[in-house]
N, C-alpha and C positions, 0 to 999 in steps of 0.2 A: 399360457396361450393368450392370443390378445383376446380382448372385445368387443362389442360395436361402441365401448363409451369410452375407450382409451387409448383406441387406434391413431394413431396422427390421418390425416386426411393429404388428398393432393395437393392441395392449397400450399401447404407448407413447403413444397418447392420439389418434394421427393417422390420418387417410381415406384407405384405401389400396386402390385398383380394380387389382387384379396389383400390381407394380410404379410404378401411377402415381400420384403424391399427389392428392388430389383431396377437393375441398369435400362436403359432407354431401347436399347436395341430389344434385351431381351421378352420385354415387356409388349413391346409390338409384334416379336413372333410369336410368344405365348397369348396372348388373345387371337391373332389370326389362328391359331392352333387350334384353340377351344369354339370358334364360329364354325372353323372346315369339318371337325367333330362332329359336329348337333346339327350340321344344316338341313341333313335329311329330316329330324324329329323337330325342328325349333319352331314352328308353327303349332304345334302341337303338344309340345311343354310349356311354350307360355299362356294355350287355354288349360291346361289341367293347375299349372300355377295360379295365374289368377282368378281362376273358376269361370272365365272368361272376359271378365272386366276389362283387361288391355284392350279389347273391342269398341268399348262404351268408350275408353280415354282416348281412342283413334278416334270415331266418331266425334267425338270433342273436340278434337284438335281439326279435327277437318271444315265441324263447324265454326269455328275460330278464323281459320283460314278463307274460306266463302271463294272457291275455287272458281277463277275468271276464266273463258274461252279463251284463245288462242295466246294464251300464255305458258313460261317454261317455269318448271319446276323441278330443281335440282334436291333428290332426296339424299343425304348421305348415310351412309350404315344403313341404307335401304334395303339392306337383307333380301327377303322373301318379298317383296315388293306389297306389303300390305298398305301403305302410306300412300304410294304411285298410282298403283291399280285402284283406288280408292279416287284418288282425286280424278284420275282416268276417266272414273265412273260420274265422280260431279261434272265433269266439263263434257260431256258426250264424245269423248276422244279426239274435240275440238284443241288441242293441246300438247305439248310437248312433257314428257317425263323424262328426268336422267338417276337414273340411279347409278352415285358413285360408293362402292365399297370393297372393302378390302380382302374380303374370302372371294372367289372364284365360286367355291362351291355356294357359296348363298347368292349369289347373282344368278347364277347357274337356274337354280330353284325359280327366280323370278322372273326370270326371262319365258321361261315355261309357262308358265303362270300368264305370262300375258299372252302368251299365243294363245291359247284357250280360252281367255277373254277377247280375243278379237285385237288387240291392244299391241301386235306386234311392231307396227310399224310405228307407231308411237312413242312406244317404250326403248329407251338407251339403256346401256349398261357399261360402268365403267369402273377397271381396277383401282383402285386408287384410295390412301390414306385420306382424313379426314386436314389432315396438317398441311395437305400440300397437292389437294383437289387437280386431274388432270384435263382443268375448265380454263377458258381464259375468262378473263375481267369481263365482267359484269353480262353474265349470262341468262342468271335467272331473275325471274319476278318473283320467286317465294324460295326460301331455302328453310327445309324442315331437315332436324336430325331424330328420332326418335326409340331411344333408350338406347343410344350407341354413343353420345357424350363420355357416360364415365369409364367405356373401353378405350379411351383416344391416350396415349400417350402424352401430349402436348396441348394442353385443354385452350390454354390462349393462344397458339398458334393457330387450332382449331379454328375461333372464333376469330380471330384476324382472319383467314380464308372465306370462311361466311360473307365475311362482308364483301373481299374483295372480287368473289366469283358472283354478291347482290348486285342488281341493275339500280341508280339510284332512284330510292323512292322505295324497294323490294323492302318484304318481311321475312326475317327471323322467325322462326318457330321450334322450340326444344322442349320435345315430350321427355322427360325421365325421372324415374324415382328420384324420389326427394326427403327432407327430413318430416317423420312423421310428430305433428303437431301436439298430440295428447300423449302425455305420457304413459297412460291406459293402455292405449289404442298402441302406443309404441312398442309396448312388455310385450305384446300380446303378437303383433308385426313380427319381432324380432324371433318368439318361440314357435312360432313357426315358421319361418324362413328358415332357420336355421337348424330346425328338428325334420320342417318336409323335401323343404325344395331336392335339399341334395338327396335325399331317396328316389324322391321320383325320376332326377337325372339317370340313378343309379337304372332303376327298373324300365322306364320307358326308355333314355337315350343312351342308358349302356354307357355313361359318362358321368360317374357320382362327381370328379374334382372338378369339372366343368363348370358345373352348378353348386357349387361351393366358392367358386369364384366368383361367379355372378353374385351372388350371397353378398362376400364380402364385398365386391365393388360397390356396392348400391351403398353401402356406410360410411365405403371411402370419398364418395361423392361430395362436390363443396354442397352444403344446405341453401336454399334459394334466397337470401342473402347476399352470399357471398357469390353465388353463381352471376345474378342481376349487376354484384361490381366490376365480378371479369368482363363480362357482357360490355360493360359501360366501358372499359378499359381499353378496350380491342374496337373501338370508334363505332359500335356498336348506339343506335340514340332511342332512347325513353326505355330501358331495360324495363318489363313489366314480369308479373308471374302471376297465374292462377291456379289455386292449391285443387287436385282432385283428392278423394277419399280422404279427406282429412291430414293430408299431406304426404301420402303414403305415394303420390307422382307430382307432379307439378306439371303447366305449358310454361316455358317462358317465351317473350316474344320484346321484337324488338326491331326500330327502321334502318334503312342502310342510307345515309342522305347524299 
């Protein structure tokens, strides 16, 4: 069985669902599979996961972002609209939200979610892969993806998209697990990720493989290194990153000129 230290990574040009090699097509229905899965619980796995923390790293990024009135903000893998509804909340609904992603049912979820924050007419929702965004050129003033990078099929395609649905002048922003810095802190990352997570999937979201995938995607992820050169690759300018928890997530950020 593989690793976290011997697995090959995306980087390397190949489809990788956890641990399992897998063609392009398949690998976009099997992650849309495993979000339609958890959508109902995935608000509530990722606090018993992180003990809550994913919170503090949204707050982070939000603070990063310093969200301006009457501007559009394109979330992608906006899931449960925690990212949207959030900025929603910095701008006094002075502002535009689109959230594109690729389950129905987790759009579904967030679309709810802003009606009961008041935030309906505000808030878009739209189907659509991260590869091939159904926005036209230069839409938004801020394009956030947040911990839906290493679900994406086509990571530089991704990031080509970013730019071309940013208005020029627009920021990047990418919250997601990243390579953890201490090797301590990594043992330690790693035995539990991989001894709790997939239980908890198991008992709260009735989905142990789910979260097993998720697991292994976060290892399969390029380390922020190498993430900041696709970033630069894809006409992405000043690729920067800021490590949270000791690298256990990262923001990266970057301008669209």
């Amino acid at each position: 069985m593989a690793t976290p230290d011997d697995t090959p990574r995306e980087a390397d040009g190949g489809h990788w669902f956890g641990y399992r090699r897998v063609d392009a097509t398949e690998k976009t229905t099997l992650v849309q599979d495993v979000f339609s899965s958890v959508a109902g619980r995935y608000d509530l796995m990722n606090d018993l996961m992180s003990g809550g923390i994913h919170r503090i790293w949204k707050r982070q990024l939000l603070a990063m972002i310093r969200p301006r009135p009457g501007t559009v903000l394109v979330d992608v893998a906006g899931g449960t609209g925690d990212v949207s509804l959030a900025w929603l909340d910095a701008v006094d609904g002075d502002g535009r939200a689109i959230i594109c992603d690729a389950s129905e049912e987790m759009l579904s979820h967030g679309r709810d979610r802003a009606m009961d924050r008041g935030f309906g007419a505000q808030l878009q929702g739209a189907v659509g892969l991260a590869e091939a965004l159904p926005l036209p050129d230069r839409t938004a003033d801020v394009y956030t993806i947040a911990f839906g990078l290493r679900n994406v099929t086509h990571i530089d395609a991704a990031l080509a998209e970013a730019r071309r649905v940013l208005k020029p002048g627009g920021r990047f922003y990418c919250l997601e697990f990243s390579r953890v810095l201490s090797p301590g802190l990594r043992r330690l990352y790693d035995a539990y990720s991989f001894a709790v997570i997939p239980r908890l999937g198991h008992v709260v979201a009735g989905d142990r493989e789910a979260y097993q995938y998720l697991v292994e995607s976060i290892r399969q992820f390029p380390d922020q290194p190498t993430l900041a050169g696709r970033m630069a690759e894809a006409g992405l300018w000043r690729p920067r990153w800021r490590n949270l928890s000791g690298g256990i997530a990262a923001i990266h950020t970057a301008w669209r000129t």
